[in-house]
N, C-alpha and C positions, 0 to 999 in steps of 0.2 A: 506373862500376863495373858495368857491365850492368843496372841497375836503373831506371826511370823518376824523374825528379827527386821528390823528397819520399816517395819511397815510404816510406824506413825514419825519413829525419829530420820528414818533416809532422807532428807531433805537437805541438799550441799548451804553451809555456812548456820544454819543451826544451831544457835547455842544449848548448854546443855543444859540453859534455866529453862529455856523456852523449850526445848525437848520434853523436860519435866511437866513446866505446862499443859504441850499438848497433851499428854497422856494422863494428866488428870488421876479421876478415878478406875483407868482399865482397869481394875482387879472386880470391882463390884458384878461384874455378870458372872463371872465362878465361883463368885462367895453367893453370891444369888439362889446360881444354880446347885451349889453343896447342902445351903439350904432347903431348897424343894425336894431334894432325894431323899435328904434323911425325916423329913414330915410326913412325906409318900410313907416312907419306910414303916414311919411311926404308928399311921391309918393304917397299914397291911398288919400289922402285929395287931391292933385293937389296943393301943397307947393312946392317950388322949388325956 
């Protein structure tokens, strides 16, 4: 998810619903950013 292992779930007694919880939507900042690369991309060709 871009994040180092245990960053958001290391917390002792944690369960694994509430694990899920806290991380949420982690993915949306890399799907964000795959999307601005490839739009960049698309401006640099003269795609539009």
């Amino acid at each position: 998810m871009g994040v180092p292992e245990h960053h958001v779930t290391g917390v002792a007694g944690l369960s694994r619903s509430a694990q899920l919880r806290a991380l949420g939507n982690g993915v949306v900042p890399q799907q964000a950013a795959a999307a601005l690369r490839l739009l960049l991309h698309r401006l640099d060709q003269g795609d539009t």
